[in-house]
C-alpha positions as CSV (number, residue, x, y, z in Angstrom):
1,X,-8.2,47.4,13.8
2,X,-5.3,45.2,15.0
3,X,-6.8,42.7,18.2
4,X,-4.6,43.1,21.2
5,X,-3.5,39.8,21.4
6,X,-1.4,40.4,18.3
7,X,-0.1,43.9,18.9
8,X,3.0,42.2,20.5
9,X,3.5,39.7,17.8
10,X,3.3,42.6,15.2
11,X,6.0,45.1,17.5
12,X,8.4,41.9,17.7
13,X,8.3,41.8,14.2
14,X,8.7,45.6,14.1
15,X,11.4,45.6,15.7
16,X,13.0,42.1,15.3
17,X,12.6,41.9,11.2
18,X,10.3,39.4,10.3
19,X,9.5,36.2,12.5
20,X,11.1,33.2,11.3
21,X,9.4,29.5,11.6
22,X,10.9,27.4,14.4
23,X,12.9,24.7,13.2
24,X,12.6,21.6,15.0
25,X,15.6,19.7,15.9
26,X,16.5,16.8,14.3
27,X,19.6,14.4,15.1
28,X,21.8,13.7,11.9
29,X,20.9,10.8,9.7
30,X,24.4,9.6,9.7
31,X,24.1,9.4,13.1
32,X,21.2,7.2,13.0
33,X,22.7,5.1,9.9
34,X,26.0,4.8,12.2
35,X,24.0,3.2,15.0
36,X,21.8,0.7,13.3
37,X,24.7,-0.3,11.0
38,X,26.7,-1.0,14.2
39,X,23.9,-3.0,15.8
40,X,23.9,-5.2,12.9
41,X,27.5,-5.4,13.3
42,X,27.0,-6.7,16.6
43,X,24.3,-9.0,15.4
44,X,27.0,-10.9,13.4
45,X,29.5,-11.3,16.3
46,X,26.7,-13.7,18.1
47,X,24.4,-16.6,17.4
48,X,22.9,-16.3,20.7
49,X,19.2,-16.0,20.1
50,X,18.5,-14.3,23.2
51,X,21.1,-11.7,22.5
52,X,19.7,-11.3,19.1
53,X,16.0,-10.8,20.6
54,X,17.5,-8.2,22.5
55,X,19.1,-6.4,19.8
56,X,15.8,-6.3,17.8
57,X,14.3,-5.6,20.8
58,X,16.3,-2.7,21.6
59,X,15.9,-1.0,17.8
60,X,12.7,-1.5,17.6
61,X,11.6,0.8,20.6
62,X,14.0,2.9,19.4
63,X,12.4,3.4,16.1
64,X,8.5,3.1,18.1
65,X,9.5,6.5,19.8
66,X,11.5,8.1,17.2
67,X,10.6,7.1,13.8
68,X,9.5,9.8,11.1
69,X,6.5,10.3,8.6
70,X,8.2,9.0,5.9
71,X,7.9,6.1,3.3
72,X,10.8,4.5,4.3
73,X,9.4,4.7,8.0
74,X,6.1,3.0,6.6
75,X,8.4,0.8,5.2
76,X,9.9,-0.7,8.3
77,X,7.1,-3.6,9.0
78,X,7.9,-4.8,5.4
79,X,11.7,-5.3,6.8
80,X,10.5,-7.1,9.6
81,X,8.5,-9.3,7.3
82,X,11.4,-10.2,5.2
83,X,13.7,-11.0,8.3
84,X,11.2,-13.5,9.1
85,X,11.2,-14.5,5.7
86,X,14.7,-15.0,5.6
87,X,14.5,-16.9,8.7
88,X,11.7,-19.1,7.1
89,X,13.9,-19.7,4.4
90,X,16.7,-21.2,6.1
91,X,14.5,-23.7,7.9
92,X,13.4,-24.8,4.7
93,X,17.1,-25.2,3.3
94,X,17.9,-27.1,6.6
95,X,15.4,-29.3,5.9
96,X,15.7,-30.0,2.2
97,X,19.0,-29.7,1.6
98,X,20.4,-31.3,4.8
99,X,22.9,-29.6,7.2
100,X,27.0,-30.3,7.7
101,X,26.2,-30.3,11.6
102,X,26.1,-34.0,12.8
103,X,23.1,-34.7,15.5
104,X,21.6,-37.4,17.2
105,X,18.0,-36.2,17.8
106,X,16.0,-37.4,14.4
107,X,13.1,-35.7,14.7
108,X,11.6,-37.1,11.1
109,X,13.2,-38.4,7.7
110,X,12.4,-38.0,4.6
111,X,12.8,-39.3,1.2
112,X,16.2,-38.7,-0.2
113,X,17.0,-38.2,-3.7
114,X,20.3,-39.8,-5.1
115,X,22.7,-37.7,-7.1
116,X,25.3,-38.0,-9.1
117,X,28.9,-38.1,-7.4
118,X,29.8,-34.7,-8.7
119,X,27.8,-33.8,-6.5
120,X,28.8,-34.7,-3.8
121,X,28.4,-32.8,-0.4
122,X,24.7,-31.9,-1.3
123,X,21.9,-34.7,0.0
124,X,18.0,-34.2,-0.7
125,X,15.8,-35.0,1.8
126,X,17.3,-37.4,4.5
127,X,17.3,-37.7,8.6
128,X,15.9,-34.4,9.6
129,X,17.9,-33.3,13.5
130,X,16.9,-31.4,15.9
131,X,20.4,-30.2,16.2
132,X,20.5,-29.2,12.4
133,X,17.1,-27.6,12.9
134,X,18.5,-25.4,16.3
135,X,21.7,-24.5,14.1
136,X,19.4,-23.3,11.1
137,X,17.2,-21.1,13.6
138,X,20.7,-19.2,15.1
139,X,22.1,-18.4,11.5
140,X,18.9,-17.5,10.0
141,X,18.1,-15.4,13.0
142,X,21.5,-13.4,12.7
143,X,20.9,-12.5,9.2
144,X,17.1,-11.3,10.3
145,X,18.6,-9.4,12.9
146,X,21.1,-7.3,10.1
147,X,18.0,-6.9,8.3
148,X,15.7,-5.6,10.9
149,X,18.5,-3.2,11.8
150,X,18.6,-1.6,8.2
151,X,15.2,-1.4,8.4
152,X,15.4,0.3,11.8
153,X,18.0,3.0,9.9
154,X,15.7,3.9,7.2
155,X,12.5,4.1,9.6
156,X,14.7,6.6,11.9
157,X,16.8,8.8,8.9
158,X,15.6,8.8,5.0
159,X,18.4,7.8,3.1
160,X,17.6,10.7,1.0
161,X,18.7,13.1,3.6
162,X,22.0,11.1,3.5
163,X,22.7,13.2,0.7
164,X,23.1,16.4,1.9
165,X,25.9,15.1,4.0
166,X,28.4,13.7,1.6
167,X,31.6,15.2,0.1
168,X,30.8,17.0,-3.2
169,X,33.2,14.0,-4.6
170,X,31.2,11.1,-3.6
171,X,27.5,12.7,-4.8
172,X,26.9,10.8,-8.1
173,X,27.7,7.5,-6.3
174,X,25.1,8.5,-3.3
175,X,22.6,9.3,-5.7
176,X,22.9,6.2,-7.6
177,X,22.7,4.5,-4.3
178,X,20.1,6.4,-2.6
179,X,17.7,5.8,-5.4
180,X,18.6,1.9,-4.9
181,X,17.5,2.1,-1.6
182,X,14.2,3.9,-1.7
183,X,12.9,2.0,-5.0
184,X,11.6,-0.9,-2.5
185,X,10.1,1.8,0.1
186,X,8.5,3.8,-2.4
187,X,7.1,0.7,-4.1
188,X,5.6,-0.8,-1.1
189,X,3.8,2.7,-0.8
190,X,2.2,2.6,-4.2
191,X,1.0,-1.3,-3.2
192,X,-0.7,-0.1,-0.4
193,X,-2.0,2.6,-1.6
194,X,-3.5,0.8,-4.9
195,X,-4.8,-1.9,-2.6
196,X,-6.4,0.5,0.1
197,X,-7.9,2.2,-3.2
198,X,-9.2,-1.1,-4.7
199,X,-11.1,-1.6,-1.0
200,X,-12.8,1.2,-1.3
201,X,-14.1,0.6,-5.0
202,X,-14.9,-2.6,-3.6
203,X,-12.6,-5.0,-5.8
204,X,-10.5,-7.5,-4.6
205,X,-7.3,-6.7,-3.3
206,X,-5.7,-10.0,-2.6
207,X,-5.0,-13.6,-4.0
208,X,-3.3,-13.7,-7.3
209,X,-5.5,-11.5,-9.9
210,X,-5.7,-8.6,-7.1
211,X,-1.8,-8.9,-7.8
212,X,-1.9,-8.6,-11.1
213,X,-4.5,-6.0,-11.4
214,X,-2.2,-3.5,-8.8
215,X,1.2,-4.4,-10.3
216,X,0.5,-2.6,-13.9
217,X,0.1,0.6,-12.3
218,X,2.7,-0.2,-9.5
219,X,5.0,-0.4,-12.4
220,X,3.4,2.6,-14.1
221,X,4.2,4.6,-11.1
222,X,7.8,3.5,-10.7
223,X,8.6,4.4,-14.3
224,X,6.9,8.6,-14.3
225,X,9.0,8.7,-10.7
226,X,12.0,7.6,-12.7
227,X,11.7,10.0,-15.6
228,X,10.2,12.8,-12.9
229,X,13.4,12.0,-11.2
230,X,15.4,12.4,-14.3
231,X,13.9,15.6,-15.2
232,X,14.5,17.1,-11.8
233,X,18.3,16.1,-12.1
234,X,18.6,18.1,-15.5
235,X,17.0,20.9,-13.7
236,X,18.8,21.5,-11.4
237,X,22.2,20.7,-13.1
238,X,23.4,17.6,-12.2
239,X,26.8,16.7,-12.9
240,X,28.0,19.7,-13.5
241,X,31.7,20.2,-12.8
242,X,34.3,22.7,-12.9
243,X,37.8,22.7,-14.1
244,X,40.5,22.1,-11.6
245,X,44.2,22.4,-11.6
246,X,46.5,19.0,-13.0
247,X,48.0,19.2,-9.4
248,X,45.2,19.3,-7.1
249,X,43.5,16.2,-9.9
250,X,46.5,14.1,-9.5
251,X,47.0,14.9,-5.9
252,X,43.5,13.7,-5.2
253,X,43.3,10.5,-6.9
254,X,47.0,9.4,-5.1
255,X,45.3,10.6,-1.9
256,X,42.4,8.5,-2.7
257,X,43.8,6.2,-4.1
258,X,46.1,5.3,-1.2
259,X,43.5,5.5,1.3
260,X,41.5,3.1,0.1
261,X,44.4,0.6,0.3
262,X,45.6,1.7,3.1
263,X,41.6,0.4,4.2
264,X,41.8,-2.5,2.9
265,X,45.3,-3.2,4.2
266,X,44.6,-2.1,7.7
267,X,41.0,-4.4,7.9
268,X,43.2,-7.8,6.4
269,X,46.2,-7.0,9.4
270,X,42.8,-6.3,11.7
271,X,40.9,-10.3,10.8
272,X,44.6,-11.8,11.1
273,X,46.5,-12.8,14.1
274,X,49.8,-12.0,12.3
275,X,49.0,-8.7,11.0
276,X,47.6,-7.3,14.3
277,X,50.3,-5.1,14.9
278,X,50.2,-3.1,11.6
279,X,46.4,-2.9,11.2
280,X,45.3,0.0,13.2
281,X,47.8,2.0,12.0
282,X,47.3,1.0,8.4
283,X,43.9,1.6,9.0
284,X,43.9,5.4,10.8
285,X,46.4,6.3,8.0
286,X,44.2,5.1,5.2
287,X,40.8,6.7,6.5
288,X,42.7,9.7,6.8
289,X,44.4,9.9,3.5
290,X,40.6,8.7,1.5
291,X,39.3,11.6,3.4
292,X,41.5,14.4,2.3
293,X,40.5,13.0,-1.3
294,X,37.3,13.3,-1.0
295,X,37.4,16.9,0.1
296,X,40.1,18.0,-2.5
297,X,37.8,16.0,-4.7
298,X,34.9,17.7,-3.9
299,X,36.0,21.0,-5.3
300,X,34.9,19.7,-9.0
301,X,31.1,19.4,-7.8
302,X,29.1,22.7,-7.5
303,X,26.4,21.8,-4.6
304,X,24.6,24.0,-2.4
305,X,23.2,22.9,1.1
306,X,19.8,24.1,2.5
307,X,19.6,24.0,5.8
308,X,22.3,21.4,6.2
309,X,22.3,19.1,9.2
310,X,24.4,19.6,11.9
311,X,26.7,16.9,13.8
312,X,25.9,17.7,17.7
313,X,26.1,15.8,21.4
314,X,23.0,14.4,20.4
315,X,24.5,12.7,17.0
316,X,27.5,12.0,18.9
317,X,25.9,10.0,22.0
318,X,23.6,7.9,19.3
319,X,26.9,6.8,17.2
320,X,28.6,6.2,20.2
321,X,26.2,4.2,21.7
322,X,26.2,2.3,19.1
323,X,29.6,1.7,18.3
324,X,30.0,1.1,22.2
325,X,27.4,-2.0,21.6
326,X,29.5,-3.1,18.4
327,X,32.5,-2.9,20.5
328,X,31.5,-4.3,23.5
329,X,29.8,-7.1,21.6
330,X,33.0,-8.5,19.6
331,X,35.1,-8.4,22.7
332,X,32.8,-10.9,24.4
333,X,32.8,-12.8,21.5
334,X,36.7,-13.0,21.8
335,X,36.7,-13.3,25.4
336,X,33.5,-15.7,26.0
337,X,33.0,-17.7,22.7
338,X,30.9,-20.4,24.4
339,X,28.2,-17.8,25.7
340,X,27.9,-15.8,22.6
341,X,27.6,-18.8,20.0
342,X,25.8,-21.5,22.2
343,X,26.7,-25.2,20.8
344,X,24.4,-27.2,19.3
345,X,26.3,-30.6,19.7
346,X,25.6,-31.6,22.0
347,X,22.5,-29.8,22.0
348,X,22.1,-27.1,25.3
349,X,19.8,-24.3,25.9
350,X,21.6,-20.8,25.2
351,X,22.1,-18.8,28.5
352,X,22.1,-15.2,28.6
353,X,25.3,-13.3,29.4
354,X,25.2,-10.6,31.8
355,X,27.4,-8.3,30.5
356,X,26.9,-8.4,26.3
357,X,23.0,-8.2,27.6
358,X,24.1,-5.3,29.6
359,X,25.9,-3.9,26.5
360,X,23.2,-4.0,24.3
361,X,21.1,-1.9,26.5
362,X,23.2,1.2,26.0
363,X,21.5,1.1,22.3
364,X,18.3,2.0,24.7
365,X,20.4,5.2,24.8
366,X,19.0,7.5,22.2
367,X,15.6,6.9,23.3
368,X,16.6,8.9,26.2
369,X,19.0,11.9,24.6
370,X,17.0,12.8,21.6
371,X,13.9,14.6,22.1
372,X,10.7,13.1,20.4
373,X,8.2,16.8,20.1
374,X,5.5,16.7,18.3
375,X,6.4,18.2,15.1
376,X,5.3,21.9,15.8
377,X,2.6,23.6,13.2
378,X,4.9,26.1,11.9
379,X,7.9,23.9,11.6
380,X,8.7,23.1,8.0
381,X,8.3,19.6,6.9
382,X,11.2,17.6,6.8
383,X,12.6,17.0,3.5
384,X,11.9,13.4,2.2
């Protein structure tokens, strides 16, 4: 006997054909690549540190509300951990290996080490400056900034879903690349998950021979995912290609070909003064021309799509927004040099600009215009 409460579920099936799961929607991971990559983009237009903190400020609630259930999500402390690495780092050099910038505020010296005159340039040890120390902090906290913001892109889109959205032409390459980029995700997985293992058995976990004990079968696991991987691949017939006319070969690689200079032509007249008139052109004519290559290239791969993601307002208003920071971002530096990349000699506290502050807030934006459900019971799981 059928309960009431599903006699309507069973006539809409009647009479509907059969119920299909609800898929929940997701923005494109190009999308999300587009607008951390431009982010970091902007990150290297400033040395500002309080522009900077705002930029990882900015991505990181981003990827608080709207990060996934991945590895690569998991992954994301680990990129904020090597940003402040990084940063670490560079402190270090400043203070071993000296700095070019000149300063007056010795804040300690230390032994230096004489060297041969070939080498010349390079000191070891020395006057240690406050200003070289404040100069060190601004570049190393640039490059922590790029990192954090590719680590912000992976936590938000897997680069394995990349995948699904390149031309049939350029899928060998983003396979070869997309396994680059998850190796250190998936690794820092296994670690955990080893370590949090070893806990429970009540072994130790950390200090050097905890190491060595977890990276055996770290390294273990990394090579049956490789040949698990390689397996897969043979499956499901990869690199298989079909025959295509001389013409439409030739035709492609000339397209190609000429695109890709016409790239590299446009972004030389784009970082000179003199060729400023010719790059955008150059440039527009060469994405364009690589483009059509990569399609008529794309006939020669045999690829399916399931469920392929779709490029909507949403994806649309989260590239734009960041590309609108990017933007934004090097025309102040163009316009207000002095607020951007404070000085350090003399040696002044960096200000914050009104309006590149103001810009980076529309990264805030997809916070807004992307819905962050709850991943509904009967929704499929994402595809990792």
């Amino acid at each position: 006997m059928i309960p009431s409460d599903a006699a309507p579920a069973a006539g809409s099936r009647a009479a509907g054909g059969p119920a299909q799961p609800r898929r929940r929607a997701t923005v494109h991971p190009g999308a999300w690549w587009l607008w951390a990559l431009s982010l970091g983009t902007a990150a290297t237009r400033t040395t500002n540190p309080l522009l900077l903190a705002l930029l990882i400020s900015a991505s990181a609630y981003v990827v608080a509300t709207h990060r996934t259930d991945t590895p690569t999500a998991r992954a994301y402390p680990a990129f904020a951990r090597l940003a402040l690495a990084v940063l670490l780092i560079r402190l270090l050099f400043a203070v071993a290996l000296g700095s070019p910038i000149p300063g007056t505020h010795a804040l300690l010296t230390l032994p230096e080490v004489p060297l041969p005159h070939w080498a010349q340039g390079i000191r070891l040890g020395g006057k240690v400056t406050a200003e070289a120390l404040v100069f060190a902090v601004y570049d190393g906290l640039k490059l922590a900034t790029l990192l954090i913001c590719v680590g912000a892109a992976n936590a938000l889109a897997a680069p394995t879903r990349l995948l699904k959205s390149l031309p049939g032409a350029l899928y060998e390459t983003g396979v070869a690349v997309v396994v680059a980029l998850t190796f250190a995700p998936h690794l820092i997985a296994d670690v955990q998950r080893l370590r949090a293992a070893r806990r429970l058995r009540g072994r130790p976990d950390r200090g050097l021979r905890g190491l060595l004990q977890v990276g055996l079968p770290v390294l273990e696991g990394a090579l049956e995912r490789s040949v698990a991987l390689a397996a897969a691949m043979e499956a499901r017939g990869y690199g298989r290609t079909v025959e295509v006319p001389d013409r439409i070969r030739r035709t492609t690689a000339a397209l190609t070909l000429g695109g890709l200079l016409g790239v590299c032509a446009g972004t030389y007249g784009l970082l000179t003064a003199e060729g400023g008139t010719y790059g955008i052109p150059l440039l527009l004519a060469g994405v364009v021309a690589a483009v059509a290559g990569l399609r008529l290239g794309g006939r020669r791969s045999l690829r399916t799509r399931y469920r392929p993601d779709r490029w909507d307002v949403r994806a649309c208003l989260v590239t734009g927004s960041g590309a609108a920071v990017a933007a934004l971002l090097g025309l102040a530096s163009a316009h207000d040099p002095d607020g951007l990349h404070p000085g350090v000699v003399p040696l002044v506290a960096p200000t914050l600009p009104l309006w590149p502050a103001a810009a980076i807030l529309l990264a805030l934006l997809p916070a807004f215009v992307v819905p962050n459900d709850p991943k509904d019971p009967m929704d499929p799981k994402e595809p990792s």
